[in-house]
N, CA and C of each residue as an Amber inpcrd file, in Angstrom:
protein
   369
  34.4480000  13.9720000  67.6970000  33.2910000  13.4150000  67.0560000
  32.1590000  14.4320000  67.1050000  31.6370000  14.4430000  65.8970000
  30.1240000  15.7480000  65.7950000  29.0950000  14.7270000  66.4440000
  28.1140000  15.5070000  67.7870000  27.2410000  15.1560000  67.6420000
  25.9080000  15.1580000  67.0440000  25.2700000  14.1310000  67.2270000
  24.1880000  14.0440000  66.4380000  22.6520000  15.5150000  66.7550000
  22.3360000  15.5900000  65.9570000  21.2700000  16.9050000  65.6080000
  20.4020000  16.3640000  66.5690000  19.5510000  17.0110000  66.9620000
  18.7620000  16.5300000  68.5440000  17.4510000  15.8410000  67.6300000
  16.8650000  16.2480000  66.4470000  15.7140000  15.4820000  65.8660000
  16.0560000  13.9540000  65.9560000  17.1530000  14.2940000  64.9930000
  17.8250000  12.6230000  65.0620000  17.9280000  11.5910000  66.4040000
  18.6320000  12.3690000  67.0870000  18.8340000  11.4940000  68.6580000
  17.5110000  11.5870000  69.2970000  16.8200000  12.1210000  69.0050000
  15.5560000  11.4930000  69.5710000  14.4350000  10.8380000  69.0850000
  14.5720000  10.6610000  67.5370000  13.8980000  10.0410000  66.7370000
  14.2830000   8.5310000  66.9380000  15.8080000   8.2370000  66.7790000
  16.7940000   6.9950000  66.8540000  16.0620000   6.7070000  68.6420000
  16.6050000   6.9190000  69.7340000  16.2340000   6.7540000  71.0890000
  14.3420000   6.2350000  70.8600000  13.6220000   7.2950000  70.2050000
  12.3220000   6.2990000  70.1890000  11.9430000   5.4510000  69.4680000
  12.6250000   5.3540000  68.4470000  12.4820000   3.5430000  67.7990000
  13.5510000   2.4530000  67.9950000  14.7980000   2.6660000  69.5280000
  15.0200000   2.1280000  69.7930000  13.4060000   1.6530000  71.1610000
  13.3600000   1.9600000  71.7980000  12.3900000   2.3490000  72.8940000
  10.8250000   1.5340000  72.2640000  10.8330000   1.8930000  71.1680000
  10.0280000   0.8100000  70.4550000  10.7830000  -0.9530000  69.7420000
  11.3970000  -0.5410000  68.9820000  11.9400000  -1.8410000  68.6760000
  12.3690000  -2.7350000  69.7050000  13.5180000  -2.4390000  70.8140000
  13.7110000  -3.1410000  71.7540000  12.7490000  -4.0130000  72.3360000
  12.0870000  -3.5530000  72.8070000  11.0590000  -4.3730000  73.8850000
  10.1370000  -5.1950000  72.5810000   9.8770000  -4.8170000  71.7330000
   9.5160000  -5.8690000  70.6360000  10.1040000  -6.9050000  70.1340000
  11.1570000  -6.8520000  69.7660000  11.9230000  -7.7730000  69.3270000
  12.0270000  -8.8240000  70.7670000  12.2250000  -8.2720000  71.8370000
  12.0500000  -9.5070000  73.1570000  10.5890000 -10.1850000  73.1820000
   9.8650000  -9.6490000  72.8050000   8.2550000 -10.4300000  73.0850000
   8.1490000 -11.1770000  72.0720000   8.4950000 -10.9380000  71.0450000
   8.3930000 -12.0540000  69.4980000   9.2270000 -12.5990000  69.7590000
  10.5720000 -12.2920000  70.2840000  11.7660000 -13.9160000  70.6900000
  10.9880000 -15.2400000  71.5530000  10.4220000 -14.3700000  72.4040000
   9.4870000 -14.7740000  73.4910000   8.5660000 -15.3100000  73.5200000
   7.7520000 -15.4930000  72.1420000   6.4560000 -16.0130000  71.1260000
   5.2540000 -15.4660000  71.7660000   5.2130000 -13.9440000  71.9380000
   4.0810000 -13.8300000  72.0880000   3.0990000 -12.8900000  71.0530000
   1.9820000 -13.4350000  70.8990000   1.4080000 -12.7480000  69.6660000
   2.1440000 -11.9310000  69.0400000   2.1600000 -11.4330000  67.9110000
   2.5940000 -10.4280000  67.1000000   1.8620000  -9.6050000  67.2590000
   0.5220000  -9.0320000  67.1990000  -0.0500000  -7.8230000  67.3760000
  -0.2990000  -7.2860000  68.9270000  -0.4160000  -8.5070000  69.6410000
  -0.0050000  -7.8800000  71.3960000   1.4820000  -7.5390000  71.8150000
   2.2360000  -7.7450000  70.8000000   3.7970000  -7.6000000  71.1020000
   3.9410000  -6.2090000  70.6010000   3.5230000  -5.8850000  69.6110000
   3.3170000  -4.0450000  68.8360000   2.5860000  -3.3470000  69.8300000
   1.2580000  -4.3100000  70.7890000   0.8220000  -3.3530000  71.2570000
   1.9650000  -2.4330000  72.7630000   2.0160000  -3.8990000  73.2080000
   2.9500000  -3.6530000  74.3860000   3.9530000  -3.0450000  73.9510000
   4.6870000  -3.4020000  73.2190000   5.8520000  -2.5180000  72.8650000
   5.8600000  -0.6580000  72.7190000   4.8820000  -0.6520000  71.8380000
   4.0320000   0.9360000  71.6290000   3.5630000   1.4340000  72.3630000
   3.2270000   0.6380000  73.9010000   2.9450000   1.4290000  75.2240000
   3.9690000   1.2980000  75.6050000   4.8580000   0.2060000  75.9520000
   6.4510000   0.9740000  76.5880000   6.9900000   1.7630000  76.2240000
   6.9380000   2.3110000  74.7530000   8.0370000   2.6330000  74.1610000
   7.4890000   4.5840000  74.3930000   6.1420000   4.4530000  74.2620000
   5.6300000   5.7950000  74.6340000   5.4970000   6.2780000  76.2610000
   5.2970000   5.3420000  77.2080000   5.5760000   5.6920000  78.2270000
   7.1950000   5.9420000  78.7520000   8.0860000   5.3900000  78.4480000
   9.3640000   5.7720000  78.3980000   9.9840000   6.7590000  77.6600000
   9.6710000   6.8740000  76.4440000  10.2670000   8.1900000  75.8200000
   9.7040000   9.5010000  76.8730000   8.2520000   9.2500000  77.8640000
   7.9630000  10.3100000  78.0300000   8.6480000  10.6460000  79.8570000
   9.0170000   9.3710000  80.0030000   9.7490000   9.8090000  81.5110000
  11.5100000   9.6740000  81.0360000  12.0300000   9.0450000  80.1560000
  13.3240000   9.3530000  79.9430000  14.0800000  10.3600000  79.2670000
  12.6870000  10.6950000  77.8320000  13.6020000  11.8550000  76.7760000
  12.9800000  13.3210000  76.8770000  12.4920000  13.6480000  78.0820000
  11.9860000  14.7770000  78.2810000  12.8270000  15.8950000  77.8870000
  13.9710000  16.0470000  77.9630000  15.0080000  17.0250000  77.9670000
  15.4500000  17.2380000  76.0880000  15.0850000  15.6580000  75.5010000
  15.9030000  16.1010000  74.4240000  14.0610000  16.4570000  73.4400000
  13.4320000  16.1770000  74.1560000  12.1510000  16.2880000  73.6720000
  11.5180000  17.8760000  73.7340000  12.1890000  18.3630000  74.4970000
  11.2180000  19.7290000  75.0860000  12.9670000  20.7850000  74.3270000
  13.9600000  20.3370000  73.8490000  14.8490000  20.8780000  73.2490000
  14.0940000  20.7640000  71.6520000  14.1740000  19.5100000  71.2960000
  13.5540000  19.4410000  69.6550000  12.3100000  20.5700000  69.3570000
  11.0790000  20.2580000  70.7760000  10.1250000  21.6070000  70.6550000
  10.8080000  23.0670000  70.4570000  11.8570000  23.6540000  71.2500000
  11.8000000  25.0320000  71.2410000  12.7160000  24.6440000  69.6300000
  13.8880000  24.1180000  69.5080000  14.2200000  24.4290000  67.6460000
  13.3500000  24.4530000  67.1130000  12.3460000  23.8930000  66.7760000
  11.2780000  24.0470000  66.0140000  10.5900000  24.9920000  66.4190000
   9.9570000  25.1520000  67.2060000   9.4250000  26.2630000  67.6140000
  11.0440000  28.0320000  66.9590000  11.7670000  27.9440000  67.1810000
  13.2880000  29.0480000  66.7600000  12.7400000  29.2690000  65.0220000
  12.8440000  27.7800000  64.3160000  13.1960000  27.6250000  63.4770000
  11.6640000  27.8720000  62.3990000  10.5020000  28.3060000  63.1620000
   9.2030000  28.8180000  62.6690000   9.1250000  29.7940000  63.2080000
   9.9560000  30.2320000  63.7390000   9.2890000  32.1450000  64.4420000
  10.3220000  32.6790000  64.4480000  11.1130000  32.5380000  63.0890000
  12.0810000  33.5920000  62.8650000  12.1640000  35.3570000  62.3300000
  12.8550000  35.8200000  63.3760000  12.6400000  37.3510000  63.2620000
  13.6900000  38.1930000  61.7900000  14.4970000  37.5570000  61.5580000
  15.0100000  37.9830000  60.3090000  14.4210000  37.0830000  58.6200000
  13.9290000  37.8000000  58.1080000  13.2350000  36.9260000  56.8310000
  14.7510000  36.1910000  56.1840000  14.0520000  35.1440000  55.7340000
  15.3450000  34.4500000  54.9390000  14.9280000  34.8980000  53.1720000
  16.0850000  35.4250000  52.6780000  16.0270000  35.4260000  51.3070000
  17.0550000  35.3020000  50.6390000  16.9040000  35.5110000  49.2990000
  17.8850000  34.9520000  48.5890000  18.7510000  36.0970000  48.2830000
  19.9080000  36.1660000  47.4900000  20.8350000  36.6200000  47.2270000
  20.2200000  38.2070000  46.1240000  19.1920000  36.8560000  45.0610000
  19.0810000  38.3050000  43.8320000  17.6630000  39.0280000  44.5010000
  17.2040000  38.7620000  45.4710000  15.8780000  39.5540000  45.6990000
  15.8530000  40.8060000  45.3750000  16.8690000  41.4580000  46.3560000
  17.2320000  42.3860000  45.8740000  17.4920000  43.2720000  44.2420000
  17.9490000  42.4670000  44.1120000  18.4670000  42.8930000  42.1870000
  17.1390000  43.1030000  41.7290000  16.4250000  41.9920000  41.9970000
  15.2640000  42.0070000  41.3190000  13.8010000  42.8370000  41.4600000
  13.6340000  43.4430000  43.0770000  12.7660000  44.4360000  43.0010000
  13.1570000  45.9660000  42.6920000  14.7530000  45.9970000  42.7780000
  15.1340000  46.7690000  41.9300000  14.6390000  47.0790000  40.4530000
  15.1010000  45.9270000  39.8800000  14.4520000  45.8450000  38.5590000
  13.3520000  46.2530000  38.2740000  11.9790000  45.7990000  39.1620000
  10.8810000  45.8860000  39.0160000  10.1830000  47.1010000  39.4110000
  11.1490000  48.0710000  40.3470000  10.4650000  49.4270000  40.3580000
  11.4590000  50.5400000  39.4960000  12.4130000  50.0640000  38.5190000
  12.8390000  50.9400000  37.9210000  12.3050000  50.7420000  36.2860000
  11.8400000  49.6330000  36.2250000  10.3730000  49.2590000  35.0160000
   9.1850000  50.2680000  35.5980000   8.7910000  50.2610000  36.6780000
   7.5530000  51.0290000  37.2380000   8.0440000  52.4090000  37.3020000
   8.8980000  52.4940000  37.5260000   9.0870000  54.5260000  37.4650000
   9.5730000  55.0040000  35.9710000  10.2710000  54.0040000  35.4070000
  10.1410000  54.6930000  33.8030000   9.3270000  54.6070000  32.8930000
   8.1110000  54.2740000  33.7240000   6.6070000  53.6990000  32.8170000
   6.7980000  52.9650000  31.5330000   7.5080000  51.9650000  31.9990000
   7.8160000  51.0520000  30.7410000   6.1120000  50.1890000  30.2530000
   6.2050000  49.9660000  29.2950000   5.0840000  49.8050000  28.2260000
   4.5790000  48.5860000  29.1350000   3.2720000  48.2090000  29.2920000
   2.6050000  47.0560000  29.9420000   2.8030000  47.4340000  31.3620000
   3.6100000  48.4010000  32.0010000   3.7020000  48.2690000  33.0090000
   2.5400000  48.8710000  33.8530000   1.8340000  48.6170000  34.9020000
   0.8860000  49.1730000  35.7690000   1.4050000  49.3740000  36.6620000
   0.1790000  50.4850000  37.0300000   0.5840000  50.8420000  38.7180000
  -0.6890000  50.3590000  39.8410000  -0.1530000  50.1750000  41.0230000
  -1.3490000  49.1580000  42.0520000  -2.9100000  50.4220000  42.2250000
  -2.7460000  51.7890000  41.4800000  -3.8620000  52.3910000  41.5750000
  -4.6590000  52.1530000  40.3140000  -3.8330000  51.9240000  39.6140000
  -4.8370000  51.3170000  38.1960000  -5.0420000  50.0100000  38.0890000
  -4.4780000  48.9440000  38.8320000  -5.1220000  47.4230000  39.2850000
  -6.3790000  47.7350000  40.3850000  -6.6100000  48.9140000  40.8360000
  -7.7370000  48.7460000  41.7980000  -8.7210000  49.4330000  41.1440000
  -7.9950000  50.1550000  40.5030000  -9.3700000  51.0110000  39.5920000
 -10.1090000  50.2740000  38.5530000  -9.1770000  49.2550000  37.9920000
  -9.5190000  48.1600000  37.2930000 -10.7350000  46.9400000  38.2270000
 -10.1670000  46.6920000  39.0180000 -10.7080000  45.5990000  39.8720000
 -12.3160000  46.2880000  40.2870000 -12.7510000  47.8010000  40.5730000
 -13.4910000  48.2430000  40.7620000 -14.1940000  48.2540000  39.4930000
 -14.0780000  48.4840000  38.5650000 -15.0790000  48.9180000  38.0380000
 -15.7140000  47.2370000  37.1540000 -14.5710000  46.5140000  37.7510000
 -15.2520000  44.6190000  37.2900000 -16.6040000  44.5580000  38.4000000
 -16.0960000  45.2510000  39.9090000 -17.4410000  44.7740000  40.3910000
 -18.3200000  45.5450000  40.5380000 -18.3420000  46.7630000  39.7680000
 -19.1540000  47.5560000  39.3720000 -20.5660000  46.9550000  37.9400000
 -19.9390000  46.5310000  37.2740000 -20.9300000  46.1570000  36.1290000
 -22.0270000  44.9030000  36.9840000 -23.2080000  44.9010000  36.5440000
 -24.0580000  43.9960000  36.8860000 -23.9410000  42.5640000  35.8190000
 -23.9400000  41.4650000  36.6960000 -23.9390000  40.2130000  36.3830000
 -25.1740000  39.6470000  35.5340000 -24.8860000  39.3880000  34.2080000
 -26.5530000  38.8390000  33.8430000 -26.3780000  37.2530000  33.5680000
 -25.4450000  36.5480000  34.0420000 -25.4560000  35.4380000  34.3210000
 -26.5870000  34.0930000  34.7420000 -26.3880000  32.6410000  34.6370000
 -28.0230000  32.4460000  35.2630000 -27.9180000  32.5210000  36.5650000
 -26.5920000  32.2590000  37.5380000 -26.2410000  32.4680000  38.9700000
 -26.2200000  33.9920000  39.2390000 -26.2800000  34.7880000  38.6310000
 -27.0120000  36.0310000  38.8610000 -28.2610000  36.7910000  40.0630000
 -27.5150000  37.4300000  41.1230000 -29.0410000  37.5490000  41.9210000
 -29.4040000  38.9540000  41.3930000 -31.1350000  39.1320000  41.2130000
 -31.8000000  40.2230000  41.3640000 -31.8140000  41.2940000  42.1450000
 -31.4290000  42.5280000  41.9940000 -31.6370000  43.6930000  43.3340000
 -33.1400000  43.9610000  43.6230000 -33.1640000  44.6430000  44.0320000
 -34.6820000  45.6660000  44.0070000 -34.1390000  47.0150000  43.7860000
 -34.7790000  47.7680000  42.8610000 -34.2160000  49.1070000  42.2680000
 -35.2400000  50.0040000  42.7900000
């Protein structure tokens, strides 16, 4: 038998941990919203003295599974910046280079704004 993925078994374990003890206090007739409450303090004080182990396991996967040291990519990435620097070295038509996007970008914030949000220098 496969076991279950540790998110799962500890997701299932805390809404048993919640449901359980609820479903006994409403058998039991006691309020409905003091029965959620009690229940939601058992169910959090117990997950935190019983599922410590599968709890502090779910942290480090997640924690693995956001601080991964090999990038994930796809198959054509490759193919494709291929593509895109053999367009850039045969100076195919439209194509730019990142020194003429900055030379560009410079000389946009070079011209003065006569806009009405426009501020004044002193010259």
């Amino acid at each position: 038998m496969k076991a279950l993925p540790v998110w799962l078994r500890y997701t299932l374990l805390r809404v048993l941990l919640f449901a359980a003890p609820l479903a006994v206090l409403l058998i039991a007739g006691v309020t409905p919203w003091i029965a959620v409450l009690v229940a939601a303090l058992f169910g959090f004080s117990a997950s935190l003295i019983f599922l410590r182990r599968d709890r502090e396991q779910l942290a480090s996967d997640l924690y693995a599974a956001r601080h991964r040291e090999t990038a994930v990519g796809r198959d054509d990435d490759e193919a494709e910046d291929a593509a895109i620097d053999a367009a850039g070295a045969a100076g195919a038509p439209g194509a730019t280079s990142a020194a003429d996007e900055a030379d560009d970008a410079g000389d946009a914030d070079a011209e003065p704004s006569t806009g009405p949000g426009a501020r004044r220098t002193a010259e």
